[in-house]
C-alpha positions as CSV (number, residue, x, y, z in Angstrom):
1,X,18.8,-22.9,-32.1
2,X,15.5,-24.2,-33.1
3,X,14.4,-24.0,-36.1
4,X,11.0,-22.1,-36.9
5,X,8.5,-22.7,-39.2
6,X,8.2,-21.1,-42.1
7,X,4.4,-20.0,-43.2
8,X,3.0,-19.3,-46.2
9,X,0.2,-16.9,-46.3
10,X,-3.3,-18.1,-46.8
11,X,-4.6,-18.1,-50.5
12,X,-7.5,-15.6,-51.2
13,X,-9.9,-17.7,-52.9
14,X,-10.8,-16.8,-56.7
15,X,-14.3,-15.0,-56.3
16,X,-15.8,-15.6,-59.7
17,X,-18.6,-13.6,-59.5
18,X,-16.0,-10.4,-58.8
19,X,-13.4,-11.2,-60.9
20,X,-15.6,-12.5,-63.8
21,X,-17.5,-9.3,-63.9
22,X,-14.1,-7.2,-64.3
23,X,-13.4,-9.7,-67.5
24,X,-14.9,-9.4,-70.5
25,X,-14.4,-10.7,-74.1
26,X,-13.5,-7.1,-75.6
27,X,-10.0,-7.0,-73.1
28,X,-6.8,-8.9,-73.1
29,X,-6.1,-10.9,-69.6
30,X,-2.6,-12.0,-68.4
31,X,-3.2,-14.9,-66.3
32,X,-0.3,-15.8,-64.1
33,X,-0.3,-19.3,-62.9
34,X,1.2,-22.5,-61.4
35,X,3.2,-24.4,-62.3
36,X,5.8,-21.6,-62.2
37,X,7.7,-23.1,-65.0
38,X,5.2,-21.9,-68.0
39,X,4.9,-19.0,-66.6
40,X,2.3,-16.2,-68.1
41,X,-0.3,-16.5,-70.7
42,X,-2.1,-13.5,-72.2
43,X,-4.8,-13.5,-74.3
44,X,-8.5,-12.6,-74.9
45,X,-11.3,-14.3,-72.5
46,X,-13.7,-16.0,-73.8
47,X,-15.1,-17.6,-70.7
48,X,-15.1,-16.9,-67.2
49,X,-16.4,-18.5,-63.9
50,X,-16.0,-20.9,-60.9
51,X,-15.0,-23.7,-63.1
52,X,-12.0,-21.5,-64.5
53,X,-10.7,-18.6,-67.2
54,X,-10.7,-19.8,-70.7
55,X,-8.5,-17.4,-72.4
56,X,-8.2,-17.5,-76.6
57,X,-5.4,-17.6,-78.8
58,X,-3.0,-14.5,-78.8
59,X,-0.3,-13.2,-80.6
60,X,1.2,-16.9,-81.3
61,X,0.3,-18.0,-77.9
62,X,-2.0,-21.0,-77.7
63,X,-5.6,-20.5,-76.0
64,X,-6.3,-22.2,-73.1
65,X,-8.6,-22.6,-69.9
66,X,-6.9,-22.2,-66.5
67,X,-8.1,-24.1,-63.5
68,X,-9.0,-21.2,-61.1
69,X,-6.6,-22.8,-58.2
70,X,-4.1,-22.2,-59.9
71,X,-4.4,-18.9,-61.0
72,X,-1.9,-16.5,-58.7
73,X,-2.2,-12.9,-60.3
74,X,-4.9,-11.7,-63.2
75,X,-4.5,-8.3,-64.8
76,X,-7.0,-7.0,-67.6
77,X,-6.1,-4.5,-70.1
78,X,-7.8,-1.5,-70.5
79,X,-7.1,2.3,-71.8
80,X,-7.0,4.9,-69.6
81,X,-9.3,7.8,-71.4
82,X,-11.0,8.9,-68.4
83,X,-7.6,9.4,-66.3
84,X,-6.2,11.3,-69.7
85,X,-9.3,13.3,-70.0
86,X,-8.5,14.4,-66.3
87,X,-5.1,15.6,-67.1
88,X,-6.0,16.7,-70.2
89,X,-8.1,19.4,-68.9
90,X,-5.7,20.3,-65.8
91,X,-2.6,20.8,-68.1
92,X,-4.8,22.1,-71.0
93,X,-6.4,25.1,-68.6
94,X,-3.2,26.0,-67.1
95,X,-2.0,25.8,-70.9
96,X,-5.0,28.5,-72.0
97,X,-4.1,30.6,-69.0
98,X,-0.5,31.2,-69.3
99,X,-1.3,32.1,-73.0
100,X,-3.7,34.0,-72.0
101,X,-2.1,36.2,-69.2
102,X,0.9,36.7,-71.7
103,X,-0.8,38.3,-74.5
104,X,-3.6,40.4,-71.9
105,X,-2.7,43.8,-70.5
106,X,-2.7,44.6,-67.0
107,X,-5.3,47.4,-66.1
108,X,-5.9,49.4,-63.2
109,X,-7.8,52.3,-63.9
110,X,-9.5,54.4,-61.5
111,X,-13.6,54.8,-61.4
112,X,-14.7,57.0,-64.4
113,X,-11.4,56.3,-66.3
114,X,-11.2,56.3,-70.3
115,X,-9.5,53.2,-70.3
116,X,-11.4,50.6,-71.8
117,X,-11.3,48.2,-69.7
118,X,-12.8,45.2,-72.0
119,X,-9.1,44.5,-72.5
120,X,-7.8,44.3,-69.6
121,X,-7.9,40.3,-68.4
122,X,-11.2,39.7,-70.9
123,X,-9.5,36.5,-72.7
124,X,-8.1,34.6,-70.0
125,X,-11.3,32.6,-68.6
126,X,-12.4,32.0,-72.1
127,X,-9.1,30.7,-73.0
128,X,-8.6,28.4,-69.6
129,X,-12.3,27.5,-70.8
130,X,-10.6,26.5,-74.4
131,X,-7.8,24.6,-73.2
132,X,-9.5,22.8,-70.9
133,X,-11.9,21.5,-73.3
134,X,-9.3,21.3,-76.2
135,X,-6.9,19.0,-73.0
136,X,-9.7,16.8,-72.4
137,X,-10.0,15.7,-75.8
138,X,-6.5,15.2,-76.3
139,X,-6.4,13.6,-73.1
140,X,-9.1,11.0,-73.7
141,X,-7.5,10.2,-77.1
142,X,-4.3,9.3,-76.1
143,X,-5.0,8.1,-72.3
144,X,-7.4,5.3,-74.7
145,X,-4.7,4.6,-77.0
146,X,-2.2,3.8,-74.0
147,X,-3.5,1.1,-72.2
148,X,-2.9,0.2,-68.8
149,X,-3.0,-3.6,-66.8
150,X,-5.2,-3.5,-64.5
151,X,-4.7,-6.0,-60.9
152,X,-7.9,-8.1,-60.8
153,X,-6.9,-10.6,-58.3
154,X,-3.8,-11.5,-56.5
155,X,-3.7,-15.3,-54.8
156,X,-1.4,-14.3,-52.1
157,X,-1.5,-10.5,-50.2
């Protein structure tokens, strides 16, 4: 049998301009990079650009700048308020409405009945209205308090 040759996929070049303006000094970056053998770094950046990703000192870690060939994965930290706010909302309306359509009464009067029908169903849009608004808040609070990495660049697809 002969023996084939085994290729490695190109390396998508580090786009500074991109990546650097998805970094910023108020997020944590985890730089992953070669050699292998140290591994990960995270920490905040303090510069970015063609010449490389200076990340400062972290959580014990060292800061250092990274040499932006070497560099095979970058994530960047950020909350997720606006994806909480979202489900907030959702699960906060259907929240208000099945409260809602378990303390309305059902009505269905004819034309000209004496039934007022005010309460029949008169709380439940107001409430979905309520829990929406009172889900989005909650959402955003805790979707910003549990951050999320987010991929930046990958050196290999």
């Amino acid at each position: 049998m002969i023996a084939q040759e085994q290729s490695t996929p190109p390396r998508v070049p580090f786009n500074a301009d991109f990546i650097c303006a998805q970094t910023d000094s108020q997020h944590l970056a985890r730089v992953e990079f070669e050699p292998l053998a140290q591994g990960a770094t995270v920490g905040p950046v303090l510069s970015c650009g063609p010449n490389g990703l200076t990340l400062g000192a972290f959580a014990g870690l060292e800061g250092q700048t990274i040499d932006p060939t070497s560099v095979r994965r970058l994530w960047v930290r950020r909350g997720s308020g606006f994806a909480g706010a979202i489900w907030g909302a959702i699960g906060g309306g259907l929240l208000g409405y099945a409260i809602a359509s378990a303390r309305t009464h059902i009505c269905d009067q004819p034309p000209n009945s004496p039934i007022d029908s005010t309460h029949c169903h008169a709380n439940v849009g107001p409430a979905i209205a309520l829990g929406a608004g009172a889900g989005v808040g909650i959402g955003w609070f805790f979707g910003r308090g549990i951050p999320r990495w987010k991929p930046v660049y990958r050196a290999t697809p």
